[in-house]
N, CA, C and O atoms as a Maestro MAE file, in Angstrom:
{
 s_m_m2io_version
 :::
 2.0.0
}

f_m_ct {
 s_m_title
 :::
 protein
 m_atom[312] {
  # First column is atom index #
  i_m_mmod_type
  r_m_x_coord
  r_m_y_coord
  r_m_z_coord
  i_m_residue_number
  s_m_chain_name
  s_m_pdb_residue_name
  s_m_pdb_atom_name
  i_m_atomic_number
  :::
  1 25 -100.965 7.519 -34.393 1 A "UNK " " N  " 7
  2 3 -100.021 7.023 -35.378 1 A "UNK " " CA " 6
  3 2 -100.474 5.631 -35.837 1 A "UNK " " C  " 6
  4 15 -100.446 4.739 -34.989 1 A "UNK " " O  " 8
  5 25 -100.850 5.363 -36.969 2 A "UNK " " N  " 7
  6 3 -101.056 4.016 -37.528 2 A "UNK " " CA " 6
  7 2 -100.258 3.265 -37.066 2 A "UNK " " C  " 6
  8 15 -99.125 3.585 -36.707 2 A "UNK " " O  " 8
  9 25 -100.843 1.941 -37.003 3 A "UNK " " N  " 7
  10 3 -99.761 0.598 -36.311 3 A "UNK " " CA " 6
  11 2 -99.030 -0.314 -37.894 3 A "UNK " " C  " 6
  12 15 -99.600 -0.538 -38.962 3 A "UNK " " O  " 8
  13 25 -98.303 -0.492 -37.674 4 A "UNK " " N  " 7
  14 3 -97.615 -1.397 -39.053 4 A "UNK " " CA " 6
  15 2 -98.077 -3.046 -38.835 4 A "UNK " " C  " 6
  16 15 -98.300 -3.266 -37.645 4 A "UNK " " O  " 8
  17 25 -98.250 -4.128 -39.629 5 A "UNK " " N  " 7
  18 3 -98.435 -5.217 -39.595 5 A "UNK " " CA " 6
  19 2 -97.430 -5.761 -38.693 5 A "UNK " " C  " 6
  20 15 -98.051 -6.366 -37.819 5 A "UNK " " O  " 8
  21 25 -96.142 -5.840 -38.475 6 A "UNK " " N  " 7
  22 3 -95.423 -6.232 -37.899 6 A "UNK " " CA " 6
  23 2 -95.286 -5.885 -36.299 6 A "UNK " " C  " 6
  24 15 -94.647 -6.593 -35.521 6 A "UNK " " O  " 8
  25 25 -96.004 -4.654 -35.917 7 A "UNK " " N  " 7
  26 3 -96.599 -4.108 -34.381 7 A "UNK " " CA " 6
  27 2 -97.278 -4.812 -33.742 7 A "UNK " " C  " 6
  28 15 -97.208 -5.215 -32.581 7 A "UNK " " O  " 8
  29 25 -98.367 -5.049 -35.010 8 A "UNK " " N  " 7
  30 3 -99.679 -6.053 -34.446 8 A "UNK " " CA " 6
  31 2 -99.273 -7.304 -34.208 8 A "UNK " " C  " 6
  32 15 -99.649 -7.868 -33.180 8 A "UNK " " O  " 8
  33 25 -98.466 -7.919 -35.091 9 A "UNK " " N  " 7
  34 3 -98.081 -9.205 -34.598 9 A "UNK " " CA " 6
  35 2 -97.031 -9.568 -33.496 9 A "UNK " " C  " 6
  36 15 -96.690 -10.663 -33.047 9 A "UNK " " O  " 8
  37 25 -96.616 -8.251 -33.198 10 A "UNK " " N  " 7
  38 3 -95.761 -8.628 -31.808 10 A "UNK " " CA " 6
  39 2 -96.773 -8.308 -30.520 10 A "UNK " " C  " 6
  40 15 -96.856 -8.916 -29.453 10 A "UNK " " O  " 8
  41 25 -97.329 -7.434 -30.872 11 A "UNK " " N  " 7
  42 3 -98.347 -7.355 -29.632 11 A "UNK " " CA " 6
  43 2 -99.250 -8.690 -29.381 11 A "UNK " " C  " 6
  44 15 -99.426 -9.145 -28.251 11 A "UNK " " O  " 8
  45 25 -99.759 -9.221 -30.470 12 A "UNK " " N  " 7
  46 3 -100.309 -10.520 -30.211 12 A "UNK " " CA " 6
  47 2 -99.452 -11.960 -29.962 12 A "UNK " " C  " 6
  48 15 -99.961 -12.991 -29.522 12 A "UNK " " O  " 8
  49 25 -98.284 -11.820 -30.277 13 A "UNK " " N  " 7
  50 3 -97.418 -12.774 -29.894 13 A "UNK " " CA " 6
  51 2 -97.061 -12.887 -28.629 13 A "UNK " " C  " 6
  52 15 -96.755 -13.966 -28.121 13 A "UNK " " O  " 8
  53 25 -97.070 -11.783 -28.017 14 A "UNK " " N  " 7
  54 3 -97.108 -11.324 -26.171 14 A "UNK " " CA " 6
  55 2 -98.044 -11.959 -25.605 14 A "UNK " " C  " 6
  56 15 -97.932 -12.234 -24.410 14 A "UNK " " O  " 8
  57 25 -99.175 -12.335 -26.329 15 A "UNK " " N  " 7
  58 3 -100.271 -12.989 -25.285 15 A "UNK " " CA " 6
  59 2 -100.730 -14.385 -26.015 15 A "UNK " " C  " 6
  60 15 -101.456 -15.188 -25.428 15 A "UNK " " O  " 8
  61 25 -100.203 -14.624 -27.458 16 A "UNK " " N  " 7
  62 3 -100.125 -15.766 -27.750 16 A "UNK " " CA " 6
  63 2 -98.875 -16.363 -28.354 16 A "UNK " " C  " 6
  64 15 -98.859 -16.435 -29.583 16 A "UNK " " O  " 8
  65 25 -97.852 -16.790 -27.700 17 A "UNK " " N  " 7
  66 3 -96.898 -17.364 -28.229 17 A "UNK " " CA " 6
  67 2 -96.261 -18.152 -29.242 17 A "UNK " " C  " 6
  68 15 -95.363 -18.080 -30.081 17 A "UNK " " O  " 8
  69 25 -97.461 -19.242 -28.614 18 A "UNK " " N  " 7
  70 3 -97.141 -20.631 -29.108 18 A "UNK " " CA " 6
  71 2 -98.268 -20.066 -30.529 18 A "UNK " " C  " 6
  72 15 -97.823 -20.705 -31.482 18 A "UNK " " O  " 8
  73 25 -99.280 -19.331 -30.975 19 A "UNK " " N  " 7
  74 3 -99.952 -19.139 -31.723 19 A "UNK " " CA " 6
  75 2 -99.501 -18.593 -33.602 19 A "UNK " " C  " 6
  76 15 -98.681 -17.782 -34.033 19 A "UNK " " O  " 8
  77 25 -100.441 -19.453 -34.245 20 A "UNK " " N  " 7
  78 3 -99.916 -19.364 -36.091 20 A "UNK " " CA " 6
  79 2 -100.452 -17.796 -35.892 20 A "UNK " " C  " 6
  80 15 -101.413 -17.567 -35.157 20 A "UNK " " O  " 8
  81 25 -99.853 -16.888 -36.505 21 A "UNK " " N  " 7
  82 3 -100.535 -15.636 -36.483 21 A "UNK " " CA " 6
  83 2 -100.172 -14.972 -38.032 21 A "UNK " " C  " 6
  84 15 -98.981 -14.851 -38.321 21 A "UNK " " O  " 8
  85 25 -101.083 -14.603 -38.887 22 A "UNK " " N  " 7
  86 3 -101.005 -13.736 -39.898 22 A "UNK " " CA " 6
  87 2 -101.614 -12.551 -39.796 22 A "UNK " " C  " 6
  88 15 -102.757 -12.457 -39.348 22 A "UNK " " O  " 8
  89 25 -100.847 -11.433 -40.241 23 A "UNK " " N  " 7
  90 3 -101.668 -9.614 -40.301 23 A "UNK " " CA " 6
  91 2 -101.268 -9.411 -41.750 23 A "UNK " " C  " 6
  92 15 -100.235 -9.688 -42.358 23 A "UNK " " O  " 8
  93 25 -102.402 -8.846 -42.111 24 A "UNK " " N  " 7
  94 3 -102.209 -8.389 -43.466 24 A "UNK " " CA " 6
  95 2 -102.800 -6.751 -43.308 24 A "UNK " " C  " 6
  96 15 -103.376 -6.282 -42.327 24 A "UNK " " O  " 8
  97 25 -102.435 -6.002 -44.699 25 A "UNK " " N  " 7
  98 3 -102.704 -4.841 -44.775 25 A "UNK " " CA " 6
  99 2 -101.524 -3.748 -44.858 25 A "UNK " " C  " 6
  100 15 -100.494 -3.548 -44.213 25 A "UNK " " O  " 8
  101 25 -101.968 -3.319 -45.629 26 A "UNK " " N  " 7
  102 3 -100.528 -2.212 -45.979 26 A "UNK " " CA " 6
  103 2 -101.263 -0.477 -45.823 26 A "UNK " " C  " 6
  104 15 -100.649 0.446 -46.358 26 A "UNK " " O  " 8
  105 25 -102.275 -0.257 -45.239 27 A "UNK " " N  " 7
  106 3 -102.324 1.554 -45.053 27 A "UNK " " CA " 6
  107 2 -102.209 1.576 -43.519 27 A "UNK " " C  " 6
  108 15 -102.669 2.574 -42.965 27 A "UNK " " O  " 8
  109 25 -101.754 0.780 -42.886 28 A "UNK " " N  " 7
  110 3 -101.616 0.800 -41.255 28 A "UNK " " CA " 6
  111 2 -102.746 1.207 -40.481 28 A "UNK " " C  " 6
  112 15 -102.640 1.541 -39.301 28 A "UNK " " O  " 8
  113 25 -103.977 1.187 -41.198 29 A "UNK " " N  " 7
  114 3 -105.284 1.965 -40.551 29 A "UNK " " CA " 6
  115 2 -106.351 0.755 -40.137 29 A "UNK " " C  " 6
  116 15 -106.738 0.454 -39.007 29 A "UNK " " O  " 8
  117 25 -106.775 0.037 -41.684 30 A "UNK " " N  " 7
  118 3 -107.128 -1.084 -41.674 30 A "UNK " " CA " 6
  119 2 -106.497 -1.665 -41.790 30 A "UNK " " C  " 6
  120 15 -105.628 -1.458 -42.636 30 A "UNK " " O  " 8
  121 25 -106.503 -2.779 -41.027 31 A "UNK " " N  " 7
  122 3 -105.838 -4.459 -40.677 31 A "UNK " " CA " 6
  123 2 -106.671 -5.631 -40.958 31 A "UNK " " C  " 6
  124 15 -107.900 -5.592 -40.901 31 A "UNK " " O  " 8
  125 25 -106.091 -6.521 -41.219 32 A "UNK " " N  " 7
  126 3 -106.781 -7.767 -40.585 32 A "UNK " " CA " 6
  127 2 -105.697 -8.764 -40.315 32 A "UNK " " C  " 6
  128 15 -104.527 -8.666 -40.687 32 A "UNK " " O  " 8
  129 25 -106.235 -9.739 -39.618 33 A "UNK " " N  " 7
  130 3 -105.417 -10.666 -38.516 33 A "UNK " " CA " 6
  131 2 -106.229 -11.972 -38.793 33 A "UNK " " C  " 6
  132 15 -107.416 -11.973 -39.118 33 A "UNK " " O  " 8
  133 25 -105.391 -13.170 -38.613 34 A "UNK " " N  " 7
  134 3 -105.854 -14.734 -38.416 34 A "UNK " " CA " 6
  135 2 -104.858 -14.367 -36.975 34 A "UNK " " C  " 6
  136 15 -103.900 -13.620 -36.772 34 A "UNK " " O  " 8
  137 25 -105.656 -15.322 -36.138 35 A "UNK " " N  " 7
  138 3 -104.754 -15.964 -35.081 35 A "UNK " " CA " 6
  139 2 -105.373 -17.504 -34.732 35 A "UNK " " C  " 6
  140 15 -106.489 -17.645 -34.233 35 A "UNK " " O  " 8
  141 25 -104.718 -18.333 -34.981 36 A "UNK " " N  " 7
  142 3 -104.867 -19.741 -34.627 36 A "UNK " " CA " 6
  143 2 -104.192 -20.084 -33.429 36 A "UNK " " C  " 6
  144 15 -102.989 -19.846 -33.326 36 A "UNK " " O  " 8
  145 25 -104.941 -20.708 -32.359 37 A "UNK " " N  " 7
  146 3 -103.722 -20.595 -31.204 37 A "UNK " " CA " 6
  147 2 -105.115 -22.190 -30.062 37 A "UNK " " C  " 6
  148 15 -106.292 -22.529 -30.181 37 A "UNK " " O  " 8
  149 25 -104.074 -22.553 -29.245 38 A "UNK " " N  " 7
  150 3 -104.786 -23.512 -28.827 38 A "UNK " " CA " 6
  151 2 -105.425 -23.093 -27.579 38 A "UNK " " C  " 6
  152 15 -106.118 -23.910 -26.973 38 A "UNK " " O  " 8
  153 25 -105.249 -21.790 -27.087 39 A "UNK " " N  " 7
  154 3 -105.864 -21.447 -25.629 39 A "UNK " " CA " 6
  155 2 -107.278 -20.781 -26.656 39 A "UNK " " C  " 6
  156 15 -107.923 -19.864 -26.149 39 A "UNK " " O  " 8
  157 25 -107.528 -21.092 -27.522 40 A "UNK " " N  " 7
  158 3 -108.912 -21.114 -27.597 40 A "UNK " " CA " 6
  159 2 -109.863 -21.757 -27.382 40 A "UNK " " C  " 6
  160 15 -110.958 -21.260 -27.117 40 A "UNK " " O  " 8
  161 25 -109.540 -23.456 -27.481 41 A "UNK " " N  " 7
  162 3 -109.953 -24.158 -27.538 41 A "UNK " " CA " 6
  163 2 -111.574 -24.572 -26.244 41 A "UNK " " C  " 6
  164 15 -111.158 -24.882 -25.128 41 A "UNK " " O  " 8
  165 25 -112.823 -24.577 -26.336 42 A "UNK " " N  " 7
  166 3 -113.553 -24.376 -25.603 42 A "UNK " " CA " 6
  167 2 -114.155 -22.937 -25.199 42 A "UNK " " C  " 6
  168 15 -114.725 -22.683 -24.137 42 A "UNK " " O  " 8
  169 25 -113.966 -22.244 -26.027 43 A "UNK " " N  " 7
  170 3 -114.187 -20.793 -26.693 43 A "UNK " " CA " 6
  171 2 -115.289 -20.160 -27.237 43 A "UNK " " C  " 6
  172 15 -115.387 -20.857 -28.247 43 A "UNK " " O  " 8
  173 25 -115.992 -19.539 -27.305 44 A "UNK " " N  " 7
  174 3 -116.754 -19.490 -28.522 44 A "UNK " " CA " 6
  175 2 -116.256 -18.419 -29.445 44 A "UNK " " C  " 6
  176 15 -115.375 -17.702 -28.972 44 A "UNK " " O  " 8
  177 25 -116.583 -18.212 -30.462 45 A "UNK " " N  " 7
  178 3 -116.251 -16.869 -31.140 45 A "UNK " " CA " 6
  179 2 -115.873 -15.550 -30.721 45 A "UNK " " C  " 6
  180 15 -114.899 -14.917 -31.127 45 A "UNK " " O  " 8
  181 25 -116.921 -15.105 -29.678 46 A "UNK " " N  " 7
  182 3 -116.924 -14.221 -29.645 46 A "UNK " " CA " 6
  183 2 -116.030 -13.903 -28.119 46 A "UNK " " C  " 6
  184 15 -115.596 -12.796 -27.803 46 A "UNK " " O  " 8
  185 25 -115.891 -15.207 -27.277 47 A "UNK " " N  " 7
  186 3 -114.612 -14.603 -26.587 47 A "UNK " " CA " 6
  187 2 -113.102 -15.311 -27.170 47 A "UNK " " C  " 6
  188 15 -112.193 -15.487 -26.358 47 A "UNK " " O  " 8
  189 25 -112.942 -15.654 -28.473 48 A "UNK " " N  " 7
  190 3 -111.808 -15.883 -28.932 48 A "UNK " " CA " 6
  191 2 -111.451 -14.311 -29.342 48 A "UNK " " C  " 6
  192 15 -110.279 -13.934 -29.313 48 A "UNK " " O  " 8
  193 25 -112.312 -13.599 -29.646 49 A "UNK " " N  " 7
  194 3 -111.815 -12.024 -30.697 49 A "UNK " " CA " 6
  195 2 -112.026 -10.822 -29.817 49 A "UNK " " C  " 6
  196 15 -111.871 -9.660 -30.191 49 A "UNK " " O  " 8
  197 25 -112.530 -11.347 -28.163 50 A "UNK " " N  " 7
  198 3 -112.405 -10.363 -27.204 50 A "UNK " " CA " 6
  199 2 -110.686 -10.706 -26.797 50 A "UNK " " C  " 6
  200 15 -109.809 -9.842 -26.756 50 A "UNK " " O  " 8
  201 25 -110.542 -11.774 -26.596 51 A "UNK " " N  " 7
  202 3 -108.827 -12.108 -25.851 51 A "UNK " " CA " 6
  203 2 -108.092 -11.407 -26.831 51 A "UNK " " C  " 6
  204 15 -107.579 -10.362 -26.428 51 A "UNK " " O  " 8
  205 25 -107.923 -11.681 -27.906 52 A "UNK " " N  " 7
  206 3 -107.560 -11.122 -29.317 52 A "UNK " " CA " 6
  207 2 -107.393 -9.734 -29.084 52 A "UNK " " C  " 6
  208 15 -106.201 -9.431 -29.020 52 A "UNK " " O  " 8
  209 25 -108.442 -8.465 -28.884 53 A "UNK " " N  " 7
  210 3 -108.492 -7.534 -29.007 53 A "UNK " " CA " 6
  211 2 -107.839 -6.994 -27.295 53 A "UNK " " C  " 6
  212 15 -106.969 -6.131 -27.177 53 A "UNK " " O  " 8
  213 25 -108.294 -7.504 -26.467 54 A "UNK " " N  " 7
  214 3 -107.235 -7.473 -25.337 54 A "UNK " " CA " 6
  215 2 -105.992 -7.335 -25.591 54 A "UNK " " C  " 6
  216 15 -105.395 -6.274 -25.407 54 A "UNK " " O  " 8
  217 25 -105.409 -8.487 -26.086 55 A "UNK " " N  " 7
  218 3 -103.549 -8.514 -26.588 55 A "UNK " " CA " 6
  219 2 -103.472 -7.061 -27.058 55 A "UNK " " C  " 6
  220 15 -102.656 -6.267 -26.590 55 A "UNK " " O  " 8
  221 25 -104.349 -6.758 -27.992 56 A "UNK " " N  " 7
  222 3 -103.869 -5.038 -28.803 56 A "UNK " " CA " 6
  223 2 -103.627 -4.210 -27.486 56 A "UNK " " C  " 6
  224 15 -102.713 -3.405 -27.663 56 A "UNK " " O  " 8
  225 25 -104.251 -4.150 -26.013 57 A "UNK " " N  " 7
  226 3 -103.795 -3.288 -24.965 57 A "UNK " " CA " 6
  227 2 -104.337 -2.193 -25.447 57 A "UNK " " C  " 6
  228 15 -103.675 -1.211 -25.109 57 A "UNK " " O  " 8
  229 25 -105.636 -1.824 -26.359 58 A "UNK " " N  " 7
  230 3 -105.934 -0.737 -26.328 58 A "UNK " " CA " 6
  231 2 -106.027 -0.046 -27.637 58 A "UNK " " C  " 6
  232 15 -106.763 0.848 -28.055 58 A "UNK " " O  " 8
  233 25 -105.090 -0.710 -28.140 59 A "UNK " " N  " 7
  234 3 -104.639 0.358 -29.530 59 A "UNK " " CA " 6
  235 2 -105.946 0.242 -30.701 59 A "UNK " " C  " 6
  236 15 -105.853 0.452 -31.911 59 A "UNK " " O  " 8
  237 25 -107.125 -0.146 -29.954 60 A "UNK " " N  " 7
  238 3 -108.168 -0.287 -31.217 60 A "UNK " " CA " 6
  239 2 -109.467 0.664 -30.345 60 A "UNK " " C  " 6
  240 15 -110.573 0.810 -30.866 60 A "UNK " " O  " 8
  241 25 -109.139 1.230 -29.033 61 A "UNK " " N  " 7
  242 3 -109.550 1.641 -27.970 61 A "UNK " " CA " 6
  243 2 -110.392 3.241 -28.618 61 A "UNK " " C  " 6
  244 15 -109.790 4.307 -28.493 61 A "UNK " " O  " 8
  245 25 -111.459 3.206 -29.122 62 A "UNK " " N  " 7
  246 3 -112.081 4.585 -29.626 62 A "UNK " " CA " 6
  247 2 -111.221 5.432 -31.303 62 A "UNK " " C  " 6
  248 15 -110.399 5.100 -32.157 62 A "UNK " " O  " 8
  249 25 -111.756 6.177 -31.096 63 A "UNK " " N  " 7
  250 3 -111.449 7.225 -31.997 63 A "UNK " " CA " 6
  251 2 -110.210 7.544 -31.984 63 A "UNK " " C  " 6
  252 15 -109.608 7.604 -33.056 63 A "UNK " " O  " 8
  253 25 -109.602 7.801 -30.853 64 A "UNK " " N  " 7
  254 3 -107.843 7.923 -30.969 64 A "UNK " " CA " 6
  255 2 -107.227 6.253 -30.437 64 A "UNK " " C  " 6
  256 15 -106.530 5.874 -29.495 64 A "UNK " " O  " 8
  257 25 -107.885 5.591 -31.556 65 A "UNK " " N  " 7
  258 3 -106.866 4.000 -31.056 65 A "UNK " " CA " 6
  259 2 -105.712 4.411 -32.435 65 A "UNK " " C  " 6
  260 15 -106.010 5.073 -33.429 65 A "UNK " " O  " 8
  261 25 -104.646 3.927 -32.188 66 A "UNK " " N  " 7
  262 3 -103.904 3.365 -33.312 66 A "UNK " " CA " 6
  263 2 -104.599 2.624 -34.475 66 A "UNK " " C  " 6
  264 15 -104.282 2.842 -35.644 66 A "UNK " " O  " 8
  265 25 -105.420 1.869 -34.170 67 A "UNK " " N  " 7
  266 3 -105.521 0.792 -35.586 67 A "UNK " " CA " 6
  267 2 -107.574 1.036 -35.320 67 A "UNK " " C  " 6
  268 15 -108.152 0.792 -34.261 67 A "UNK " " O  " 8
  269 25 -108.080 1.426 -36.290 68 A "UNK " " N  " 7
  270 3 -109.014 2.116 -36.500 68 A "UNK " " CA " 6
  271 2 -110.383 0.581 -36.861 68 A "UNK " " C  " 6
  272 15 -111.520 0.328 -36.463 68 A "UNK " " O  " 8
  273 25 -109.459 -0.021 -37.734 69 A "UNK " " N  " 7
  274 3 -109.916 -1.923 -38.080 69 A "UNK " " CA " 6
  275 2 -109.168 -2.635 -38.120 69 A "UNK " " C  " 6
  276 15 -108.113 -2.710 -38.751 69 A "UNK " " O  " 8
  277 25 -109.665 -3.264 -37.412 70 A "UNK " " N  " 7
  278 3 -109.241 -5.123 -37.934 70 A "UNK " " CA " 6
  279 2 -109.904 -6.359 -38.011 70 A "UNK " " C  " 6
  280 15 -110.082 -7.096 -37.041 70 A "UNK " " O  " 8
  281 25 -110.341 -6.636 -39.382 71 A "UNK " " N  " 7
  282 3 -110.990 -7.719 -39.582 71 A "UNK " " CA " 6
  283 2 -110.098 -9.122 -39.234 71 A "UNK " " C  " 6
  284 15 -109.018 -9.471 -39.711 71 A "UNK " " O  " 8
  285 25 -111.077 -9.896 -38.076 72 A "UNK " " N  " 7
  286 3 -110.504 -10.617 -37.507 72 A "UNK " " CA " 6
  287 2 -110.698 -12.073 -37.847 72 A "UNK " " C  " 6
  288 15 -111.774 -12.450 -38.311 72 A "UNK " " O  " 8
  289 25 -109.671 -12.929 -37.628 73 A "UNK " " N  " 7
  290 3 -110.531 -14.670 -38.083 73 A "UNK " " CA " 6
  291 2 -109.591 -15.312 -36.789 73 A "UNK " " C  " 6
  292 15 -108.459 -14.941 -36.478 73 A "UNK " " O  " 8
  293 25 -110.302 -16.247 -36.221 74 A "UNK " " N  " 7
  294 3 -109.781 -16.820 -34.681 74 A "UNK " " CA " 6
  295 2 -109.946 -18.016 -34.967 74 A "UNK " " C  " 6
  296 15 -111.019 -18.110 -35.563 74 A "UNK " " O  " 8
  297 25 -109.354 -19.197 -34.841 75 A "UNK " " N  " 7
  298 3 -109.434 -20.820 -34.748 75 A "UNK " " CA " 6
  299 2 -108.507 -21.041 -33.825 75 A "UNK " " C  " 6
  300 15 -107.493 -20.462 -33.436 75 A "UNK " " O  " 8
  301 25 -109.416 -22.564 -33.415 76 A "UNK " " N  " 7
  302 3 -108.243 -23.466 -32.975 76 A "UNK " " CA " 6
  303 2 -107.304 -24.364 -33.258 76 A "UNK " " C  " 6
  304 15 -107.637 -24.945 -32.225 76 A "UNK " " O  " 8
  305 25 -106.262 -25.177 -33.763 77 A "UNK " " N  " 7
  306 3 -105.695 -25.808 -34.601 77 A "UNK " " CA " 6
  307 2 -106.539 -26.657 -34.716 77 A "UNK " " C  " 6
  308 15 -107.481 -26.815 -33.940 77 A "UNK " " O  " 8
  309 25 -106.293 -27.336 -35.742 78 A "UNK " " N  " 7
  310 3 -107.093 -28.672 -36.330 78 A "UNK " " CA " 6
  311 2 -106.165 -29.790 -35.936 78 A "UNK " " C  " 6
  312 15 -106.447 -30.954 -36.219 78 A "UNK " " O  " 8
  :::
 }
 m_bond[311] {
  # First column is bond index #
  i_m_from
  i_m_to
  i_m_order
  :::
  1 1 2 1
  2 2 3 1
  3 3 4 2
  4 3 5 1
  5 5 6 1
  6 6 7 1
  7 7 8 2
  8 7 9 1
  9 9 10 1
  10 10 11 1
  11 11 12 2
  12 11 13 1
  13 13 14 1
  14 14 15 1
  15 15 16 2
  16 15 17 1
  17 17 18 1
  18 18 19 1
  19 19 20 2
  20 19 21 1
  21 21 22 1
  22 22 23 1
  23 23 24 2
  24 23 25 1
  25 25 26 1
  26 26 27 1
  27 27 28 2
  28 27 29 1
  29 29 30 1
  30 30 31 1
  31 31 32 2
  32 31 33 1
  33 33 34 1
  34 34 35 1
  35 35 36 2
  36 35 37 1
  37 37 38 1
  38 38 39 1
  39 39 40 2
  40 39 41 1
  41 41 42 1
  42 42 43 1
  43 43 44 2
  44 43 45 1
  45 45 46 1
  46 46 47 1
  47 47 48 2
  48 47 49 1
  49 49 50 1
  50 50 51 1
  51 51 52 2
  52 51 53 1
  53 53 54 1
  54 54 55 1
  55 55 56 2
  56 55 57 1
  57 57 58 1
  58 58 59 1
  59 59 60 2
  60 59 61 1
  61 61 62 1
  62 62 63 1
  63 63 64 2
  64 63 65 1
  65 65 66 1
  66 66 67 1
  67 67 68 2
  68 67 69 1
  69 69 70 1
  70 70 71 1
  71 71 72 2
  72 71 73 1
  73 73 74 1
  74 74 75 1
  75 75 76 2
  76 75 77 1
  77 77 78 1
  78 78 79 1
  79 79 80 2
  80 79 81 1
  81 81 82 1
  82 82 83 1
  83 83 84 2
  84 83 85 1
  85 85 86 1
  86 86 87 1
  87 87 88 2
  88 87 89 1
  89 89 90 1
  90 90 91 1
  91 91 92 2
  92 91 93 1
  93 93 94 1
  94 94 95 1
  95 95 96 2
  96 95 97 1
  97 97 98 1
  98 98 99 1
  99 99 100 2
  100 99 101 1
  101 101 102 1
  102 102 103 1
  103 103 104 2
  104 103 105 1
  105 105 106 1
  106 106 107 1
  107 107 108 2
  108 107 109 1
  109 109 110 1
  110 110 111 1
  111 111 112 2
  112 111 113 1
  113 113 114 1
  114 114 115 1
  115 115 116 2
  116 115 117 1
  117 117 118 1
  118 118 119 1
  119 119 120 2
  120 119 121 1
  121 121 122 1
  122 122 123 1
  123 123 124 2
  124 123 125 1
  125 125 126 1
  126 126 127 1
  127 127 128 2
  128 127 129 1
  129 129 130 1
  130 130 131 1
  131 131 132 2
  132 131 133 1
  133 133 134 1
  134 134 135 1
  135 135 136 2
  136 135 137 1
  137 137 138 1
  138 138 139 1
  139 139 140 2
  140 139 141 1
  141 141 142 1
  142 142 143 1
  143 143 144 2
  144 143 145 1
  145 145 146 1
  146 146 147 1
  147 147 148 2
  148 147 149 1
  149 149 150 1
  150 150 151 1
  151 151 152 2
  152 151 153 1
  153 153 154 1
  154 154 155 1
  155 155 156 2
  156 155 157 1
  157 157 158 1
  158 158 159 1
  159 159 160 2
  160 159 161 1
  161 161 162 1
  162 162 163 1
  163 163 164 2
  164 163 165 1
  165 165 166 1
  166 166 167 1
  167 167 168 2
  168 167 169 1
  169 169 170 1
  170 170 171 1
  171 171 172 2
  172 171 173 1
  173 173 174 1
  174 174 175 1
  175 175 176 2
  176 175 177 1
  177 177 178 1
  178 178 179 1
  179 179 180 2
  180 179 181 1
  181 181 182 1
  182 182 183 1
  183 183 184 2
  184 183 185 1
  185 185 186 1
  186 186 187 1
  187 187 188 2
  188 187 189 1
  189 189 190 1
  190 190 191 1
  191 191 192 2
  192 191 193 1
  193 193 194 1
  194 194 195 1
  195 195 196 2
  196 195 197 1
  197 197 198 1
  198 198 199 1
  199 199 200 2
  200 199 201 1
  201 201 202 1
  202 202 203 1
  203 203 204 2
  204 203 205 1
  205 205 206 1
  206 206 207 1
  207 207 208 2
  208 207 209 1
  209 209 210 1
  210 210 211 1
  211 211 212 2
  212 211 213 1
  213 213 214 1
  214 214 215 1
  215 215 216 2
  216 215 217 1
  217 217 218 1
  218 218 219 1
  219 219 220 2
  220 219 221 1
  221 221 222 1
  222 222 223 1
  223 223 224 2
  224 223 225 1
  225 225 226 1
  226 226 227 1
  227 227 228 2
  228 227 229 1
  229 229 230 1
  230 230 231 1
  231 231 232 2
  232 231 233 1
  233 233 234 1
  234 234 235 1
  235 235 236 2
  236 235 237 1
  237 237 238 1
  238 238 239 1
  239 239 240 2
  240 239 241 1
  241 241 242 1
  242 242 243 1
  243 243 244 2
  244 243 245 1
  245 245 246 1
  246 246 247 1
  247 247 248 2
  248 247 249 1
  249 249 250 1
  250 250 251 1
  251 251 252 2
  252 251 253 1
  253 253 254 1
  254 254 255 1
  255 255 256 2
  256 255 257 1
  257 257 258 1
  258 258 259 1
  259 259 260 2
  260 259 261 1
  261 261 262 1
  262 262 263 1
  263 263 264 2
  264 263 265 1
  265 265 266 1
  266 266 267 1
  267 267 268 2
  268 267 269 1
  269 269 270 1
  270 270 271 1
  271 271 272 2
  272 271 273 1
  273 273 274 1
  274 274 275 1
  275 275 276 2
  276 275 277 1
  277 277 278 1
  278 278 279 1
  279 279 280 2
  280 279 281 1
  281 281 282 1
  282 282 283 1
  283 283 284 2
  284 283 285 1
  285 285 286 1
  286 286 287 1
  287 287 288 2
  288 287 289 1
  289 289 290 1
  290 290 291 1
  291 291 292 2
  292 291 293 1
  293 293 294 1
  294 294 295 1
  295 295 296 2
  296 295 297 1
  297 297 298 1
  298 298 299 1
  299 299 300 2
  300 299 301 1
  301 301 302 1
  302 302 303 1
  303 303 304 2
  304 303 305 1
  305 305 306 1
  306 306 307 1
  307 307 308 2
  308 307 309 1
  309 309 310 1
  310 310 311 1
  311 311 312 2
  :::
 }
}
């Protein structure tokens, strides 16, 4: 079952709280996501959008994930 924008951002709000978070996308298949959040900080890229994809718990997990893409953008506040 496709995930809705508003799924994704509660699932990522579960593991980032305090974090600015935008999802965009309206066919529930492809997504994309900003998450700005400060437990990045000392990070590099590529484990800011592994923690990221963690929070989903799966739902991007193969061929039968829920959410098929999500183009991702990760910072730390400025």
């Amino acid at each position: 079952m496709p995930m809705q924008a508003h799924e994704i951002e509660e699932l990522l709000r579960e593991s980032f709280p305090d974090a600015e978070i935008q999802v965009a996308g309206n066919d529930g298949v492809h997504m994309s996501a900003m998450v700005i959040d400060e437990s990045f900080r000392g990070m590099n890229r590529v484990q800011q959008q592994r923690a990221v994809y963690a929070a989903l718990k799966g739902k991007m997990d193969g061929s039968n994930g829920d959410l098929h893409a999500l183009g991702l953008t990760t910072k730390v506040p400025e």
